[in-house]
C-alpha positions in Angstrom: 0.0 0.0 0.0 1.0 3.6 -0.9 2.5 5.4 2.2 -0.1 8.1 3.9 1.2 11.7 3.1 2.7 13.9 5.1 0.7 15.6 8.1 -0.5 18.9 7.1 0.7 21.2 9.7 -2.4 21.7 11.1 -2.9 18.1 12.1 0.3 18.3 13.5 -0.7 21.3 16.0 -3.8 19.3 16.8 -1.5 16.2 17.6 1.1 18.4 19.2 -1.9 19.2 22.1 -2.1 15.4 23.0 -5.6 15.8 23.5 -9.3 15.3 21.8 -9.2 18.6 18.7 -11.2 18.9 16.3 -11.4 21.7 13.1 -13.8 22.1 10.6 -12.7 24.2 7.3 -14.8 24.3 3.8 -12.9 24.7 0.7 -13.7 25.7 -3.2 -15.6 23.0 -4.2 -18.1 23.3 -1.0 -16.7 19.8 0.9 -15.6 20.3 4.4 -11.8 19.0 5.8 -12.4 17.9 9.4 -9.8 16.8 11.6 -9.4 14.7 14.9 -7.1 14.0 16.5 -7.3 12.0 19.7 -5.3 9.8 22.2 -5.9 6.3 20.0 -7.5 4.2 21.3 -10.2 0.8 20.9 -13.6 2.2 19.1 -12.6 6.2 18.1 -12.6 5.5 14.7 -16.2 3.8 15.1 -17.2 7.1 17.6 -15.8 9.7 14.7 -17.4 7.7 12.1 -20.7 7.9 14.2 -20.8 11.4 15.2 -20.2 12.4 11.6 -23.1 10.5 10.2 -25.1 11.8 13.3 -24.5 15.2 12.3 -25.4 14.7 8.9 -22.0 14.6 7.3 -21.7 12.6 4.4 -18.4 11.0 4.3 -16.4 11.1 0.9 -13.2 10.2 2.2 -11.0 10.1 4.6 -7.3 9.5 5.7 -7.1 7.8 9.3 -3.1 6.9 10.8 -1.7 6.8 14.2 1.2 9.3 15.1 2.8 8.7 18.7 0.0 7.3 20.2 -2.5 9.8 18.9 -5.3 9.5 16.3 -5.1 11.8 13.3 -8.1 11.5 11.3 -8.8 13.7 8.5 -12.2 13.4 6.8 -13.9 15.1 3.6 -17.5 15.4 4.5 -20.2 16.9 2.6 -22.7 18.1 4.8 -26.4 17.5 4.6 -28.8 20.8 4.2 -27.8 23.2 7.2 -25.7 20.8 8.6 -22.0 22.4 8.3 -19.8 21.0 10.5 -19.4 22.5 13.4 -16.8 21.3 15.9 -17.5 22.0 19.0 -20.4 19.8 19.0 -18.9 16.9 17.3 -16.0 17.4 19.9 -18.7 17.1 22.7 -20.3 14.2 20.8 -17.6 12.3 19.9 -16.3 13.0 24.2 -20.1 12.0 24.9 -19.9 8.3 22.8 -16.4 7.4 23.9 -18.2 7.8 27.2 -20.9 5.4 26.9 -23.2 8.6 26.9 -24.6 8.5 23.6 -26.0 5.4 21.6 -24.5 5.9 18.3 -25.8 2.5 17.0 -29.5 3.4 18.0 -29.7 6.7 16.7 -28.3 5.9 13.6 -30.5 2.6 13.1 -33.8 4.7 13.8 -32.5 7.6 11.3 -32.2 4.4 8.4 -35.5 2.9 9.6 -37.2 6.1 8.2 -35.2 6.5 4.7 -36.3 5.2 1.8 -35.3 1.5 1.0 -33.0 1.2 -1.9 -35.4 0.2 -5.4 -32.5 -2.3 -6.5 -30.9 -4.4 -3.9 -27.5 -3.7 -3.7 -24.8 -5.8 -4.3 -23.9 -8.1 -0.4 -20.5 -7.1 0.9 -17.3 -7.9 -0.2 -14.6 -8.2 3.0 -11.1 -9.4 1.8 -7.5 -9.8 3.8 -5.1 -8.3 2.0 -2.6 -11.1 2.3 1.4 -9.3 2.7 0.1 -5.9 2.4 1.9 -5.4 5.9 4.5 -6.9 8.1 3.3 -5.2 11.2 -0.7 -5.5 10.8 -3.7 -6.8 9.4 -4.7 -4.9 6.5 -8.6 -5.7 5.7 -10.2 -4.3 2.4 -14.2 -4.1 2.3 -16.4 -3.3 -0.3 -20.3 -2.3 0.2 -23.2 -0.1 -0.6 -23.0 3.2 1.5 -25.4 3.7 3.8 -26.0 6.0 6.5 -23.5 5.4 9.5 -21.6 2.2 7.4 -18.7 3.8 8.8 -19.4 3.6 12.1 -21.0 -0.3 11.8 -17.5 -1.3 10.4 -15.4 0.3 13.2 -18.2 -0.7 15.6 -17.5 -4.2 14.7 -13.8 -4.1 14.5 -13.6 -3.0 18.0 -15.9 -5.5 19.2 -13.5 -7.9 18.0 -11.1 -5.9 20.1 -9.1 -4.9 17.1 -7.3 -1.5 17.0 -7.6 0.7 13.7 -4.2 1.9 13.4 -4.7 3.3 9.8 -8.0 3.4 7.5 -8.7 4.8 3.4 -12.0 5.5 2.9 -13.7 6.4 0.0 -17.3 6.5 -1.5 -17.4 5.8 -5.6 -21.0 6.6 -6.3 -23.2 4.2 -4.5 -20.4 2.0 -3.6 -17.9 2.4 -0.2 -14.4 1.0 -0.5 -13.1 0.8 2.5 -9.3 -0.1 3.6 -8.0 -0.8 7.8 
């Protein structure tokens, strides 16, 4: 796999605070850039991933690694109608999941329950090992329709499986997710 590029300097203030930060900036084309960075640890990429969709931020892609012991995730959302991003309260929700404060999993579930079913069923999922991708870790590639809060359901289960995401590439082509830990 490609190596991640550099840190912007701006996620390396945020790291350089070794604590939870978040920013929120829009550019040109009208996507938003936000960045987290965190102590790492077990289910924060499944918390981001959740408070984004919560807050009605569409995930296009994002760049997830681990930099002396702290999370650097930078995400390019496109937000839902009214729904820039605003980081104070995605900093408060994502403080609030980590927490055990704020059910993620149910909120997002009862937000799909009331969207419209897909007309076509999509394609099932495709999960593969990426067999000596990495000497030092388990690099998993899967493949599946996007869906509100798919993010979240794949880190979710990752860190019920007590699994650590040390690095992630998202992205969303069209309808489908391809998704890289």
């Amino acid at each position: 796999l490609p190596a991640p590029p550099p840190l912007s300097p701006e996620a390396r203030e945020l790291v350089a605070g070794r604590r939870l930060a978040v920013r929120a900036a829009t550019d040109r084309s009208g996507a938003w850039r936000v960045t987290v960075a965190a102590p790492d640890r077990t289910g924060l990429f499944a918390a981001i991933a959740g408070v984004l969709a919560l807050h009605r931020l569409s995930v296009r892609s994002a760049q997830i690694r681990t930099v002396d012991g702290m999370a650097v995730d930078e995400w390019t959302v496109l937000p839902g109608r009214d729904h820039d991003p605003r980081p104070d309260a995605l900093r408060l929700d994502i403080t609030r999941a980590l927490a055990g404060e704020l059910d993620l999993t149910g909120k997002l579930a009862a937000r799909e329950a009331t969207g419209r079913a897909p007309t076509v069923s999509p394609p099932p999922p495709r999960v593969q090992v990426v067999e000596d991708a990495s000497a030092t870790a388990t690099v998993v590639e899967v493949r599946a329709a996007d869906r509100v809060g798919l993010l979240h359901r794949l880190g979710r289960a990752l860190a019920l499986m007590g699994l650590d995401v040390r690095g992630a590439r998202v992205v969303t082509l069209g309808a489908e997710a391809v998704d890289v830990f």
